[in-house]
C-alpha positions as CSV (number, residue, x, y, z in Angstrom):
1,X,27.4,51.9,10.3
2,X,30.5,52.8,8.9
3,X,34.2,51.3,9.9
4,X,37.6,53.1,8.6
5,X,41.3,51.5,8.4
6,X,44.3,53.5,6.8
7,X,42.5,55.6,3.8
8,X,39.6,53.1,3.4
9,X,36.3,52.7,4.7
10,X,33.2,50.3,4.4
11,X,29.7,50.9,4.8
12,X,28.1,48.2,6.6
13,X,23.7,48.0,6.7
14,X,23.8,47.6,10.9
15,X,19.7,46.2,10.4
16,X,21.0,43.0,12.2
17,X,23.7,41.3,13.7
18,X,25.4,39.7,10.3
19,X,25.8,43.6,9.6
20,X,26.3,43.3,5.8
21,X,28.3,45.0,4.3
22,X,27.1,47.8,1.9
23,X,30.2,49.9,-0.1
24,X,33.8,49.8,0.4
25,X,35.8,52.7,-0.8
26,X,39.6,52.6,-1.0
27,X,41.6,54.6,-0.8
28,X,39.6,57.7,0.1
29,X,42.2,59.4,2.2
30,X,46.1,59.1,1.6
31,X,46.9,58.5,4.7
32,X,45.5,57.4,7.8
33,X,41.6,57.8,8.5
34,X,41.0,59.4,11.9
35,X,37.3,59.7,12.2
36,X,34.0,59.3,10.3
37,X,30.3,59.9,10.1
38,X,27.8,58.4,8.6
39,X,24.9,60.0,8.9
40,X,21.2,60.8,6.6
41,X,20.1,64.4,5.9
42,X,16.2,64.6,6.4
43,X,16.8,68.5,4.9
44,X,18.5,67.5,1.7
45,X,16.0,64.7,0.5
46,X,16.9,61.7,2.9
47,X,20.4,61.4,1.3
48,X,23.2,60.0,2.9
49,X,26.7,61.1,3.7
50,X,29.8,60.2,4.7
51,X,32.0,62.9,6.8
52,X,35.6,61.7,6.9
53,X,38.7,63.6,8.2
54,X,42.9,63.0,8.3
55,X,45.3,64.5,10.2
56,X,49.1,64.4,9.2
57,X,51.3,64.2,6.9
58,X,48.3,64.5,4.5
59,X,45.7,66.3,6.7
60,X,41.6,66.1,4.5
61,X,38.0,67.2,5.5
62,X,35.5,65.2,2.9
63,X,32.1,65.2,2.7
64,X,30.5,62.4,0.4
65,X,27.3,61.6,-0.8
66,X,26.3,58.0,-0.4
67,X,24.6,55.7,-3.4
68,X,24.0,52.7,-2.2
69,X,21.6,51.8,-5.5
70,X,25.2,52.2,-7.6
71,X,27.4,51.5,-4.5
72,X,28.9,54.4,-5.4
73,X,30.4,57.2,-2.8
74,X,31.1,60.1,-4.3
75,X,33.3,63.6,-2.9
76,X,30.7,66.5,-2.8
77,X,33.2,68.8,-1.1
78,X,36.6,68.7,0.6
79,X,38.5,71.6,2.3
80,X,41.1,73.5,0.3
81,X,44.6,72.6,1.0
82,X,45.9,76.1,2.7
83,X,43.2,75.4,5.2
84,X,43.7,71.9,6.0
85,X,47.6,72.3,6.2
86,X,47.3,75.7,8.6
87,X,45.0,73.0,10.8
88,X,47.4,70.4,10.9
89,X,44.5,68.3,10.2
90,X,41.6,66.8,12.4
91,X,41.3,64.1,14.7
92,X,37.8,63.9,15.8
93,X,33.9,64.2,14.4
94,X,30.5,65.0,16.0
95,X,27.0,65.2,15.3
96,X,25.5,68.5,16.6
97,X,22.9,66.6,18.9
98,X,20.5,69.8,18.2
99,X,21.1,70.7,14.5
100,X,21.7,67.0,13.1
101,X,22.8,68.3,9.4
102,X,25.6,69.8,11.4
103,X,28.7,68.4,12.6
104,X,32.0,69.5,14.6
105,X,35.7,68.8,14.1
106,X,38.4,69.5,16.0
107,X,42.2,69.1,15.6
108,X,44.3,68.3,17.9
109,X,47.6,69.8,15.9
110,X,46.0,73.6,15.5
111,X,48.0,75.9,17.4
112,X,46.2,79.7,17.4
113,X,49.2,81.9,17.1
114,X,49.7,85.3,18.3
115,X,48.9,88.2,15.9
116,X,51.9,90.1,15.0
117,X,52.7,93.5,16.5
118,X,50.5,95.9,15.6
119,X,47.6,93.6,14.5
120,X,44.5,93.1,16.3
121,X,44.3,89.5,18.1
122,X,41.4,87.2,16.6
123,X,39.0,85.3,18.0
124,X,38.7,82.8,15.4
125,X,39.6,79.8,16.2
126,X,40.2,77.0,13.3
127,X,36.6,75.9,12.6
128,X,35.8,75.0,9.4
């Protein structure tokens, strides 16, 4: 189980109810946390990682693999800066209830704008 407040969040065991608690990581947003997952990856050897997202003024995707032999949590990949200001940010995270070692994000500040004259419209919407 994992909690989040500002740019911080703790990792807490959830195996009863004194829910101990596991890692805390400060400061791994700049601003404001608005979602995270916590979830295990069967595919990629039982790991465990943390999916954390930020909208504005300083808008972040992370992905982080989870130590919790070193209580360490540690940024495997982030989305690049052009992308996450074009987005605005994200707002909200979801396991894909199908594909677990998939998730979705959406943003609630992404505005598709029109193609200018002369180019073809895209479909894309801003999915990362």
């Amino acid at each position: 189980m994992a909690t989040f407040f500002n740019g911080d969040v703790k990792i807490f065991d959830g195996k009863d109810k004194e829910h101990k608690e596991l890692i805390q990581v400060n400061n791994l947003h700049e601003d404001k946390i608005e979602d995270v997952l916590y979830l295990k990856s069967d595919l990629l050897q039982g790991n465990k990682f943390l999916v954390s997202c930020s909208g504005e003024p300083s808008p972040d995707l992370k992905v982080s693999l989870v130590s919790q032999k070193s209580n360490d949590v540690r940024v495997v990949c982030q989305v690049d800066a052009e992308t996450a200001e074009a987005l605005g940010g994200w707002n909200s995270l979801a396991i894909n209830p199908i594909e677990t070692e998939m998730f979705a994000s959406s943003s609630k500040n992404f505005v598709k704008n029109k193609a200018p004259v002369g180019e073809a419209e895209s479909n894309k919407l801003g999915s990362i």
